[in-house]
N, C-alpha and C positions, 0 to 999 in steps of 0.2 A: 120437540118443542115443549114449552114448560103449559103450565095448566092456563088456559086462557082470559087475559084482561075484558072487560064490562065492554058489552057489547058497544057502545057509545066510544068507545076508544077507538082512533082510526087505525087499517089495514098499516099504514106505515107504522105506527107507535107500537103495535104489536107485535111487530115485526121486529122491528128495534129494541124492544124489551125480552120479545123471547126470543128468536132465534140468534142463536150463537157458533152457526156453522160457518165454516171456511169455506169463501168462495174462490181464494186466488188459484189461479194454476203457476205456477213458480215459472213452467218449462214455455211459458205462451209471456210469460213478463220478461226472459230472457229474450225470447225470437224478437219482441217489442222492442229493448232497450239494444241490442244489436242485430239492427236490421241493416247495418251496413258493416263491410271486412276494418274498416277504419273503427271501428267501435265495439270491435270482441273483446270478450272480458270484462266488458263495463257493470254487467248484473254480477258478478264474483264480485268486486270492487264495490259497488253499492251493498254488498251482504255484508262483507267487511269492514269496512270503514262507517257507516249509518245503519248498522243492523234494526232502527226501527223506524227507518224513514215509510215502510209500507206496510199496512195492516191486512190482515188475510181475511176480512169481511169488508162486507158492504154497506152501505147507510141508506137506508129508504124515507123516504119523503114523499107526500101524497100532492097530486096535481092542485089542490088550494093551495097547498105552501107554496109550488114553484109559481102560481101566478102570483101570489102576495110577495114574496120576493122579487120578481121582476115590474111588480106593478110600483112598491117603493123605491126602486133602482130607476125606473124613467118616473118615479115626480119628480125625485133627486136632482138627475140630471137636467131634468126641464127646468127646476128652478137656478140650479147652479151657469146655466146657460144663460138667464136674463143679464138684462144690460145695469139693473139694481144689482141684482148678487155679484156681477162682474166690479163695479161700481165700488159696492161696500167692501167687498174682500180687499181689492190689486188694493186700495187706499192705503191698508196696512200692513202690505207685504214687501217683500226686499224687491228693488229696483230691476232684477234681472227677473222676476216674475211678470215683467210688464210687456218684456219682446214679447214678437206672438208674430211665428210665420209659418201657420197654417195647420201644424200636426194638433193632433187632438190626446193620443197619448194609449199607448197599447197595452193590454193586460192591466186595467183598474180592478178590482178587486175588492169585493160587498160582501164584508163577513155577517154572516146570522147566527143569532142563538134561535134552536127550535124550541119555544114554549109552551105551554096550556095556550098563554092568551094571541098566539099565532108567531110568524117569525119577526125578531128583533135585529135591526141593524146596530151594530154596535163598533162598526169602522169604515172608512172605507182607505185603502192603499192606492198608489199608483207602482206601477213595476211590482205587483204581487207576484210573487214566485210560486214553481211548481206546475203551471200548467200542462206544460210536454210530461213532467213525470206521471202527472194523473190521468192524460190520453194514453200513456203505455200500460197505467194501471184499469183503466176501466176496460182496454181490449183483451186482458186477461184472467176475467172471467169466469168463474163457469159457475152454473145452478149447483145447488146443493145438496136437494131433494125433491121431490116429488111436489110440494104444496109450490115451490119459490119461482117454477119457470110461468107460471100465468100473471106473473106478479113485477120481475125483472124488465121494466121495457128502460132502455137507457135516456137519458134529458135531453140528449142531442143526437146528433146522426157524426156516431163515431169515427168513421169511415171518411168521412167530409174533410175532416178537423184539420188538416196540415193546408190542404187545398183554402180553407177558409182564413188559417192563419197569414199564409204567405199573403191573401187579398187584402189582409189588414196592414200589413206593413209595407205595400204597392201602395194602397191607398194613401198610407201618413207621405210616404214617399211626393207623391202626386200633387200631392197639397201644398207643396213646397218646389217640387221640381215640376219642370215640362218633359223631361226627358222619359224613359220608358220604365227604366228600372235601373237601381243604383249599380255600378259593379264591383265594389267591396265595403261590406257592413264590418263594424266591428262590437261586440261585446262586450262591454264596459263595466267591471266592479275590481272591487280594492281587492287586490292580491286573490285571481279568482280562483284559480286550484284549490283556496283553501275554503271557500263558501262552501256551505252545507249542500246548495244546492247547484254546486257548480254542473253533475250531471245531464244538468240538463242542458247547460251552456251547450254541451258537445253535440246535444240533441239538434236543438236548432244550428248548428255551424252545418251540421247532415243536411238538413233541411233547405236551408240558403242554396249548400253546393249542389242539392241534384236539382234546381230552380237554376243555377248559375250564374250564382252570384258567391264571388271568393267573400268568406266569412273568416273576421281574425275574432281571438280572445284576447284581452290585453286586460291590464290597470290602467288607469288615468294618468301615472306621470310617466305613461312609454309614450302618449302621447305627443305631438311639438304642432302647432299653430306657423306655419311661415306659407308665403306668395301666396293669400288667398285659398290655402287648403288647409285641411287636416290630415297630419302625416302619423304613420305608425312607421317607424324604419325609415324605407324607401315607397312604403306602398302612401298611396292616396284613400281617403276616407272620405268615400264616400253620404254613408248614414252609420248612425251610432244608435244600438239599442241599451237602453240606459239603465243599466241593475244597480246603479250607485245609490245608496242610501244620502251621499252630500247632497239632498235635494236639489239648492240652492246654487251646488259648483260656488260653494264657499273655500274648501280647502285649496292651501297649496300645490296640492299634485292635481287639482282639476282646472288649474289655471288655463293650460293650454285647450281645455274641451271648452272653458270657460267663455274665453276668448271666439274661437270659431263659431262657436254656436249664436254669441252676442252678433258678429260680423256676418251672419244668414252664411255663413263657407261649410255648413256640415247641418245634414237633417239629423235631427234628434229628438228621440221618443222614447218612452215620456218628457214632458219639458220637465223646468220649474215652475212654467207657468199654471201646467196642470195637475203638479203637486199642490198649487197654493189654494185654487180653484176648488176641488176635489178634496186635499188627502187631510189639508191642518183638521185633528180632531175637536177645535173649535167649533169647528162648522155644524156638528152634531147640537151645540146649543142650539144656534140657531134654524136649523130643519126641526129641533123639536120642543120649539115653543110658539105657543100661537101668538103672540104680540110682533114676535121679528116675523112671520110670516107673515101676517097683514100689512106689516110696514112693508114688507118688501113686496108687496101687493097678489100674491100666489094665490092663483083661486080655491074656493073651497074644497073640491073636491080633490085636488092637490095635497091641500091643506090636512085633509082628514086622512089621507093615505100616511102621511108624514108621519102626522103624530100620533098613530095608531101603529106605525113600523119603527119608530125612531125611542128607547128608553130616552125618559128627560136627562136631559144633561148639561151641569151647569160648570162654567168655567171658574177654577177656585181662584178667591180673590182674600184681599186683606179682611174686607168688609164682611167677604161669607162663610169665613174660617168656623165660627165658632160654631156656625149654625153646621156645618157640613161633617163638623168632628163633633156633633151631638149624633149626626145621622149616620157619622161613617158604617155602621152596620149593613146599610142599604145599598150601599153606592161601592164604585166603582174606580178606581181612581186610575188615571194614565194619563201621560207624558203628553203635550197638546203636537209635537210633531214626531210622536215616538215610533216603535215600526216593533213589528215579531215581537211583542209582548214585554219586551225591554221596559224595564225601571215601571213594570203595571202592579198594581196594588189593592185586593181585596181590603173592605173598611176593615170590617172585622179582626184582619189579620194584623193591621198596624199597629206600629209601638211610634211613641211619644219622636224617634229620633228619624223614624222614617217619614212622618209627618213633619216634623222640621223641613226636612229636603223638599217636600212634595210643596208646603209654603214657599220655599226659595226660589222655586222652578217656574215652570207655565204648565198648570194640569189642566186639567176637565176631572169633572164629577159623575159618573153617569149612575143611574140607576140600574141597582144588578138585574138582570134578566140572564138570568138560568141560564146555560145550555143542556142541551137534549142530552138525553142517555142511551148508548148502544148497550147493549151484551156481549161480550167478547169472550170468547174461548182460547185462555193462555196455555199456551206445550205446556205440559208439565201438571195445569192446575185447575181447580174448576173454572168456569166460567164466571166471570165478574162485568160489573159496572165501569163503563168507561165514558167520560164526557164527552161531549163533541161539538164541532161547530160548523157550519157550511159557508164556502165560499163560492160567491159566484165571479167568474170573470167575463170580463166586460170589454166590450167595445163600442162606442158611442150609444151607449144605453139598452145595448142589449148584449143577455147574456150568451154565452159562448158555449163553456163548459160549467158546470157546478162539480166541487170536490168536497169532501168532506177529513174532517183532522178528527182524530181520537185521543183523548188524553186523559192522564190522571194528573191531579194537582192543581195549582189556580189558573196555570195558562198553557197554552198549545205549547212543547217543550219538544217531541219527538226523541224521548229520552225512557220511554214505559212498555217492557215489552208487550206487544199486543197492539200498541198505538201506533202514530202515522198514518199518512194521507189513504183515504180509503175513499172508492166510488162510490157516486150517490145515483139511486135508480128511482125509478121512480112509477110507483103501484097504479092500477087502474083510478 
């Protein structure tokens, strides 16, 4: 460990600052990632084809942070739940935002930057990815040294997680159906073999079948809509877990999921409803400015959670252009329904023609809030500065599991060796 930060600096910060050892066990994230004969090979596969999808440290956070993380995660939700924030949102969302039978929507996803001035929400997702990878990552483990096993207790009760997962997706099930439990779910993104994170797909299809429930993988236009069902081939479909980015089931090849889902003939989760709800990063204006919180009547103590966890952020407009490219220094710019960092823009970094685009589009502005800094020790090299961000995942307002991303450069990329999704623990 390197020579020790001001005693006023907490156990987690110091922790993340100086220690730079490797905790993964390679041969314990193998047993993890094929723990069934259907799924040998899959960690050779995962080294080769994403060789930085995993970070061999871990990321520590102090028991204030995960309560102020979970505490701005249910005002969120408490607000976004009222009959005004339902109100104001559906009014200007697409018309398929408006069905609503019953699911509430799995794996939402509450990115934080860790700052000085405590944690900042700076998104939230619906269908966030990764989860099942970072339950194989945080069961493989181990202490480092001598100072880090008093220090290591994990966020959640690891052990639990698949057992707790399945009651989440029984539950949206239930909400929707009377019957017991669905008997084939299917997995739903564009051409999945080729997602970054398709591994995990095969994860939960494991998962589903030793519960017993046939689980398929598909795209959206293997899909077909006829007699009241949703068909893949010859099989019936049951429930659809929805990794599609087409929120909205705008495109052509989701016509057929489109349809079924509109005609209540197939559960589905996340909706669009709970994209529009939850994910448009609009919504981050509004959770953090105090006028649209009084308007929408959120009490104060709500109220002060919000905007004490939420960077301000304003949505760019014709009118605020000029003032926002005096300030881009500060701020933050992304895409108002963007996803994984796509088309996101430090002020700073901008030229005259990328800001054109960012005017053409629908952005948000948000004010930069740092993220945290790990220490990482690269093979090969000394140990360096790596950013990081925490994600908590969510089910009706509470969190599940928390991961943490390592990166260098302006956004979460998985492309640096040393970086990728890394466990987050959590110190006395």
């Amino acid at each position: 460990m390197a020579a020790t930060l001001p005693r006023h600096s907490g156990l987690a910060e110091r922790l993340n600052r100086q220690c730079a050892c490797q905790f993964l066990d390679r041969s314990l994230l193998k047993a993890q990632l094929e723990a069934s004969p259907g799924l040998a090979g899959l960690a050779t596969h995962i080294a080769e084809t994403r060789p930085h999808l995993f970070s061999a440290t871990m990321v520590f956070i102090s028991p204030q942070q995960r309560a102020q993380m979970q505490a701005v995660i249910r005002a969120a939700e408490t607000v976004m739940a009222t009959a005004a924030w339902q109100d104001a949102v559906l009014a200007g969302a697409p018309d398929i935002a408006r069905a609503h039978f019953g699911p509430q929507g799995v794996f939402f996803g509450y990115d934080f930057h860790l700052g000085e001035r405590g944690p900042s929400l700076i998104e939230i997702n619906t269908n966030a990815g990764g989860a099942y990878l970072n339950l194989a990552l945080a069961r493989a483990q181990t202490a480092c040294c001598a100072q880090c096993p008093p220090h290591t207790a994990g966020t959640v009760a690891l052990q639990d997680m698949e057992a707790q997962w399945l009651a989440m997706f029984l539950a949206e099930w239930r909400l929707q159906r009377s019957s017991t439990a669905p008997r084939t779910l299917a997995i739903i993104d564009e051409a999945p073999p080729q997602q970054y994170l398709y591994p995990e797909f095969l994860l939960f299809q494991r998962l589903f079948a030793a519960a017993g429930m046939n689980c398929l993988i598909a795209s959206p236009e293997a899909l077909r809509h006829a007699d009241g069902r949703l068909w893949l081939g010859d099989t019936v479909i049951d429930m659809v877990y929805n990794r599609l980015t087409d929120f909205y089931l705008e495109q052509p090849d989701s016509g057929a999921l489109r349809a079924a889902y509109l005609a209540g003939d197939v559960v589905l989760t996340p909706t669009p409803r709970a994209h529009a709800l939850q994910a448009d990063k609009r919504h981050l204006a509004r959770l953090s400015d105090a006028d649209s919180l009084a308007r929408l009547g959120v009490d104060a103590a709500s109220a002060a959670v919000l905007l004490a966890g939420i960077p301000p952020t304003r949505t760019v407009t014709a009118e605020n252009a000029g003032q926002l490219w005096a300030e881009r220094r500060q701020l933050f710019f992304k895409p108002a329904s963007g996803y994984g960092s796509k088309a996101a823009y430090r002020g700073d970094k901008l030229t005259r023609r990328v800001w054109a685009d960012i005017l053409a589009g629908d952005y948000v502005a948000q004010a930069l809030a740092p993220p945290g800094e790990r220490r990482v020790a690269v093979t090969g090299s000394d140990a360096c500065e790596f950013k990081t961000d925490v994600r908590a995942y969510v089910y009706r307002g509470e969190v599940q599991l928390f991961a943490a991303r390592l990166y260098q450069g302006q956004t979460t990329n998985f492309r640096t060796q040393g970086g990728g999704f890394a466990p987050v623990y959590m110190t006395p």
